[in-house]
C-alpha positions as CSV (number, residue, x, y, z in Angstrom):
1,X,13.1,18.9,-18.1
2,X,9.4,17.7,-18.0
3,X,7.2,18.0,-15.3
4,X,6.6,15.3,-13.1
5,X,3.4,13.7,-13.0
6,X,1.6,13.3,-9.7
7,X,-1.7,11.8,-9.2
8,X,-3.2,10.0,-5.8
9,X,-3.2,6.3,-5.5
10,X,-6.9,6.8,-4.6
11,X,-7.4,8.5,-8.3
12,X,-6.3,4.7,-9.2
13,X,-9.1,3.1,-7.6
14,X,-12.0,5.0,-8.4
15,X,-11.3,4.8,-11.9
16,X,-10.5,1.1,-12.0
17,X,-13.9,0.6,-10.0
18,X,-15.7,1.9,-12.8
19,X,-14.5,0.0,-15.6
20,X,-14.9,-3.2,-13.3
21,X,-18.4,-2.1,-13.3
22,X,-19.2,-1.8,-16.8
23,X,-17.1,-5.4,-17.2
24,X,-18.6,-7.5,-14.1
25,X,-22.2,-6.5,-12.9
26,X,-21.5,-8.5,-9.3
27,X,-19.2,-5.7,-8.3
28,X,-20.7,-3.7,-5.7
29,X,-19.0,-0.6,-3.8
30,X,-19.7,0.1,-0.1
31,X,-18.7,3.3,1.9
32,X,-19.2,4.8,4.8
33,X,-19.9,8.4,3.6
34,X,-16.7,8.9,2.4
35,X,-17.0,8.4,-1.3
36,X,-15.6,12.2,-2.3
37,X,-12.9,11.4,-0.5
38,X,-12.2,7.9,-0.9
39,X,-13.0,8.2,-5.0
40,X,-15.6,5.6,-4.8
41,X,-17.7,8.3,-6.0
42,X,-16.6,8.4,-9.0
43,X,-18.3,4.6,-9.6
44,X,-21.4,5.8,-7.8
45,X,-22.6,8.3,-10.7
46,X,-22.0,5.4,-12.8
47,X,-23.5,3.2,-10.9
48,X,-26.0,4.8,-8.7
49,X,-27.9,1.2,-8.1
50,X,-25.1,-1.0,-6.8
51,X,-23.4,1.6,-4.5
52,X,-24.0,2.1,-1.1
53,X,-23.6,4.2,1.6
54,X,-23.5,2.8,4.7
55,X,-22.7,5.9,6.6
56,X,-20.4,6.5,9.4
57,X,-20.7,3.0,10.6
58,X,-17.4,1.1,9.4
59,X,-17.8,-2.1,10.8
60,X,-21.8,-2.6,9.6
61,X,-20.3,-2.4,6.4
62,X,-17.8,-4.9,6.9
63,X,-20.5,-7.6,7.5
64,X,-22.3,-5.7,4.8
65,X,-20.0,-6.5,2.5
66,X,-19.3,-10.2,3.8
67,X,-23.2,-10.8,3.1
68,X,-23.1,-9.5,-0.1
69,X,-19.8,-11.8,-0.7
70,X,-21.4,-14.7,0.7
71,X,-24.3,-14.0,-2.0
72,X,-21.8,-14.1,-4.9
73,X,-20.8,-10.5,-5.2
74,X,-17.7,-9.1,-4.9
75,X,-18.1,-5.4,-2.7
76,X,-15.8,-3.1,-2.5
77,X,-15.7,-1.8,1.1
78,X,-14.2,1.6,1.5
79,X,-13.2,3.7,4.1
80,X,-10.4,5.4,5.2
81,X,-7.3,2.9,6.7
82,X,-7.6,4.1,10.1
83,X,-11.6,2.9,9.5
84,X,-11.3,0.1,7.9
85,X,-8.5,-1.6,9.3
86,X,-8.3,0.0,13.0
87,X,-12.2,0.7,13.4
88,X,-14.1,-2.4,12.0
89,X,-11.0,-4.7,12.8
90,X,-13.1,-7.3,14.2
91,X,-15.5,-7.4,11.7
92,X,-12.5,-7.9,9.0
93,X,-11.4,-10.4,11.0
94,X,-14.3,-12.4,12.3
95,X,-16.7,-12.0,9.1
96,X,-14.7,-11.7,6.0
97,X,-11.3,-13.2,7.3
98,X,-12.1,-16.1,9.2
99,X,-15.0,-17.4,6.5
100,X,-12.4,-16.5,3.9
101,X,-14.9,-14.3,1.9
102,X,-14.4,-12.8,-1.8
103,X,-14.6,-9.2,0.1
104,X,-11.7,-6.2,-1.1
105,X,-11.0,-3.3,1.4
106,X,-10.5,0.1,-0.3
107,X,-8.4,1.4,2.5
108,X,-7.7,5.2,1.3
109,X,-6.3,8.0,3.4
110,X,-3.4,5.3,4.7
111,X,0.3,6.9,6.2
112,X,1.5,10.4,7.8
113,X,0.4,11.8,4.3
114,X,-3.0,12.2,5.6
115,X,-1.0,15.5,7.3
116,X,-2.9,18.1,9.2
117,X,-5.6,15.2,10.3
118,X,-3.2,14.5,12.2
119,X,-2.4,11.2,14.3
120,X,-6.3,9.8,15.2
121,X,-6.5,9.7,11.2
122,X,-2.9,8.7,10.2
123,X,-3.4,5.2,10.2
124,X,0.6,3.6,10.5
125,X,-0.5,0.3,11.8
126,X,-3.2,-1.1,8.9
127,X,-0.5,-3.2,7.6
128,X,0.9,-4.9,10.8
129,X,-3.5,-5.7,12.0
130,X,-4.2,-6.9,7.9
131,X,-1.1,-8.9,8.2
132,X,-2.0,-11.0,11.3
133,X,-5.5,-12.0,9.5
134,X,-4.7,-15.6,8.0
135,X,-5.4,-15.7,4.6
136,X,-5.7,-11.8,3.6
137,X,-3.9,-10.1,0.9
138,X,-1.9,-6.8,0.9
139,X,-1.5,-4.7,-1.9
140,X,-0.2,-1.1,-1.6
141,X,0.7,0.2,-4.5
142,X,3.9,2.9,-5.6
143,X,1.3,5.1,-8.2
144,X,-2.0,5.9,-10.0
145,X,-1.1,3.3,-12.2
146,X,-0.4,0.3,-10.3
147,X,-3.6,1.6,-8.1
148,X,-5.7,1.3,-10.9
149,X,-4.2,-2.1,-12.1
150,X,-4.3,-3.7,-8.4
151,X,-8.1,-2.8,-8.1
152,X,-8.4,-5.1,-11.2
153,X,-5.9,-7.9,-9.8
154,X,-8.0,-8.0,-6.9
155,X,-11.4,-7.8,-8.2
156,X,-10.1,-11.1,-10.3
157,X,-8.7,-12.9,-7.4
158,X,-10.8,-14.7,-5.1
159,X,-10.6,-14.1,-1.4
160,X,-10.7,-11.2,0.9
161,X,-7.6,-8.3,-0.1
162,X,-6.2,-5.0,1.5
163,X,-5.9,-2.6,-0.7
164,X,-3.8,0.4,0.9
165,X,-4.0,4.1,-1.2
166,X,-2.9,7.2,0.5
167,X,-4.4,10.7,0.3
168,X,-1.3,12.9,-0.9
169,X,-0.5,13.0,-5.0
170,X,3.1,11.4,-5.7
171,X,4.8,10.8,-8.8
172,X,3.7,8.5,-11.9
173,X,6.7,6.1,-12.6
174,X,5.1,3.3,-14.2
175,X,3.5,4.5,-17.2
176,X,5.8,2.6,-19.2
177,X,5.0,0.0,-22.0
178,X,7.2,-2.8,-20.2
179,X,5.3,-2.2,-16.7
180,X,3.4,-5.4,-15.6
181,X,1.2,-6.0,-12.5
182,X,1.4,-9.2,-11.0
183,X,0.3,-9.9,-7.2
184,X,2.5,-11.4,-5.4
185,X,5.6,-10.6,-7.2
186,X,8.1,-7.9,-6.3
187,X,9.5,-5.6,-9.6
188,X,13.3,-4.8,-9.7
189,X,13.4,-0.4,-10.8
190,X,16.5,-0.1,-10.6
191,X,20.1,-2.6,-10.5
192,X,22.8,-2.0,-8.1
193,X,25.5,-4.2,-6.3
194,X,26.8,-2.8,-2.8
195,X,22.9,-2.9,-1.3
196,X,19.2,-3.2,-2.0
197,X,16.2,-1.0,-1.2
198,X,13.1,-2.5,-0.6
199,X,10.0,0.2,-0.7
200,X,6.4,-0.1,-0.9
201,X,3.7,2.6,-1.5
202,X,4.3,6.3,-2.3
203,X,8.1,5.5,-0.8
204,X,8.7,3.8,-3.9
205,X,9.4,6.9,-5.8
206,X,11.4,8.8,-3.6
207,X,13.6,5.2,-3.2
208,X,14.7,5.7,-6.5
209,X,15.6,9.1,-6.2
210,X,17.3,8.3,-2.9
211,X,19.0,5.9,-5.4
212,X,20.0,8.6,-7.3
213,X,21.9,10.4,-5.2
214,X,23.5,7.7,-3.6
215,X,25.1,7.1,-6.8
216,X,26.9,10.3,-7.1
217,X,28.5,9.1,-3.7
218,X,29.6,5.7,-5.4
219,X,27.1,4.0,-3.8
220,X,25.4,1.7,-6.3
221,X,21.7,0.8,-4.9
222,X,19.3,-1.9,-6.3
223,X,15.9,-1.1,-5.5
224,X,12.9,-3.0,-5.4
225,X,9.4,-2.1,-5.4
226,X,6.9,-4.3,-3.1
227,X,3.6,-3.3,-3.9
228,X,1.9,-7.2,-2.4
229,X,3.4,-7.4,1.1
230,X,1.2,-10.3,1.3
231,X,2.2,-12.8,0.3
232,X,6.0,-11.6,0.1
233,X,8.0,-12.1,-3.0
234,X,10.6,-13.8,-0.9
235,X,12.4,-15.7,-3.8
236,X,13.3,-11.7,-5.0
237,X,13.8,-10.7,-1.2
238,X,16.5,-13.6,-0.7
239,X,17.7,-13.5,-4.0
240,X,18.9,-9.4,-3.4
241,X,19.9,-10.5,0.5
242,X,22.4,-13.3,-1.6
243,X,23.7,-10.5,-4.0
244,X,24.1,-7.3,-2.1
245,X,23.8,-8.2,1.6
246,X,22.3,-5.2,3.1
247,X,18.9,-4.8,2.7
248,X,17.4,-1.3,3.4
249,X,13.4,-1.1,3.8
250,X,10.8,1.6,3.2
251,X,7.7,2.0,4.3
252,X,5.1,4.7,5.3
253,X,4.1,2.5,8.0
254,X,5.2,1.6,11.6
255,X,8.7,-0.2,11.6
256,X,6.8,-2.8,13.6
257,X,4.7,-5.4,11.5
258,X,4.6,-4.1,7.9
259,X,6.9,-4.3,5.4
260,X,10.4,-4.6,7.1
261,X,9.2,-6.8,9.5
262,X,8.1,-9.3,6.6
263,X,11.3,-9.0,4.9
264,X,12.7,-9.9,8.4
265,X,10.5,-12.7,8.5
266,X,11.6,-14.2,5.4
267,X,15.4,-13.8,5.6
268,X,15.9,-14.6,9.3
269,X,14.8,-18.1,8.3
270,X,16.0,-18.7,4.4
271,X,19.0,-15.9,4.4
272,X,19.9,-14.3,7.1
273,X,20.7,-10.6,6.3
274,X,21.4,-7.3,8.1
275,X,17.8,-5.2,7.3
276,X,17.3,-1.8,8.7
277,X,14.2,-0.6,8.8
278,X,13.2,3.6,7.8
279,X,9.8,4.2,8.7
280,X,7.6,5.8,11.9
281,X,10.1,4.5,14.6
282,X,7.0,3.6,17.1
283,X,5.6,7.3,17.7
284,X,2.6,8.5,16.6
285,X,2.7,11.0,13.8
286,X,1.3,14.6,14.0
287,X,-0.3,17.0,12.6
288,X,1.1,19.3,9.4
289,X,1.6,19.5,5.6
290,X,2.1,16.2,4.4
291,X,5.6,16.8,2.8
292,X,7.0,18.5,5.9
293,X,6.1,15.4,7.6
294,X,7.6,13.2,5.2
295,X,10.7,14.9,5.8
296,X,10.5,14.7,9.3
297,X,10.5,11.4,9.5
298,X,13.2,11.0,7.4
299,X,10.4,9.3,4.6
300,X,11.3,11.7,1.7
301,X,14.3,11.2,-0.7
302,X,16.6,13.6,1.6
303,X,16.1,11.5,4.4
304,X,16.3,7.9,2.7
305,X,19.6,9.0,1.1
306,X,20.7,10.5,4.8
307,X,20.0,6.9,6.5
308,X,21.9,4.8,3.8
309,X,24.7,7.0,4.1
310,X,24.9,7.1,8.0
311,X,25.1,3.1,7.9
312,X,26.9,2.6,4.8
313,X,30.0,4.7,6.6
């Protein structure tokens, strides 16, 4: 058997940031002396002139960025999630949110899989705060791949996006010839008829393989992969709730405000479904080796198939 392939979702947007930049000579990266880590480095050797490093000062380059949008631009703001989302919240809000500016987020460094930085740096609430700003996008996408090609969706789209990437390398399962990006639309990995997975980010992967073993139990599980959260696919999310009934989300994210609480959203009012919700139950994380605390919180393929079979008894 071949090796997997594993690559950060970060890897993804650095690379796409460069290419934008040889296409589109408004795009302009911001970050707040992070750029090793966030990969936004990578453009700034291209691109020495229209990169800038705003230093540890998250939410300056928030309204940085919003001036440069409101100039006809389109910056790339990057920090890490607990930064950019937590940090400079009112700045997203109030400068790029509210005057609905072209401005994309580059929110790296997202989930327990930041590991021994431990909770202050584990960012598990960027979804829930993105979500509650009217108008904003969220993107967090399953691999390198669909990193790199939702850096380019975004940078085409006009209005402010959240783009969530994590720190920790995970497997490549979309380099495929089929695979298509499209925002806002939810892609079906795998069929199944007894109940449906929804995942989003680096859960994705270790969904299917969840899936996997659930089948040996005769448990056949559709899983979907959400990499927009906003807006929902809900015509796929009630459409699964209609042909499976239980709907099972995954998320590296608190259980409160991200992506099972959208699904909620949707099929309280157009389906109503039983949804149960894996991800960090309301604690804050701590700090270890990424993996080990993937598995401790039950976020790993192990503890994915452990849930579904403890309420599928």
């Amino acid at each position: 058997m071949s090796e997997i392939k594993r690559s950060a979702t970060r890897e993804g947007y650095g690379k796409a940031l460069i290419e934008l930049g040889k296409e589109d000579e408004r795009i302009v990266v911001l970050d707040s002396d992070l750029a090793a880590a966030t990969k936004t480095g990578m453009f700034q050797k291209v691109f020495p002139e229209r990169h800038i490093n705003c230093g540890i000062a998250e939410a300056n380059m928030m309204g940085i960025a919003a001036g440069l949008a409101a100039a006809g631009k389109i910056p790339f703001a990057s920090s890490f999630a607990m930064f950019a989302a937590g940090r400079a919240f009112e700045q997203v809000r109030n400068s790029i949110g509210y005057p609905h500016l072209n401005v994309k987020i580059g929110a790296s460094h997202a989930g327990i899989s930041v590991g021994e930085d431990g909770p202050t740096h584990q960012c598990n609430e960027d979804i829930a705060l993105m979500r509650a700003i009217p108008g904003m996008m969220i993107i967090n996408p399953a691999d390198v791949i669909e990193a790199e090609m939702a850096t380019k969706a975004a940078a085409a789209y006009d209005g402010p996006v959240y783009l969530r990437f994590g720190r920790l390398a995970v497997p490549v399962i979309n380099d495929r010839p089929d695979y298509k990006f499209e925002l806002g639309k939810g892609i079906v990995l795998r069929e199944g008829k007894d109940m449906t997975i929804v995942a989003t980010g680096l859960t994705v992967a270790a969904s299917l393989e969840a899936a996997e073993m659930l089948e040996a139990e005769g448990i056949h599980a559709k899983v979907i992969n959400i990499h927009t959260i906003k807006p929902l696919d809900e015509e796929l999310i009630v459409q699964a709730a209609k042909e499976t009934g239980l709907l099972v989300t995954v998320e590296e994210h608190s259980v409160i405000g991200g992506l099972g609480s959208a699904v909620c959203d949707c099929l309280s009012e157009k389906a109503p479904t039983r949804v149960v919700k894996i991800g960090i139950n309301d604690v804050f994380g701590e700090s270890g080796p990424a993996l080990e605390l993937l598995h401790k919180y039950g976020l790993d393929a192990e503890g994915i198939y452990a849930r579904i079979k403890q309420i599928s008894r």
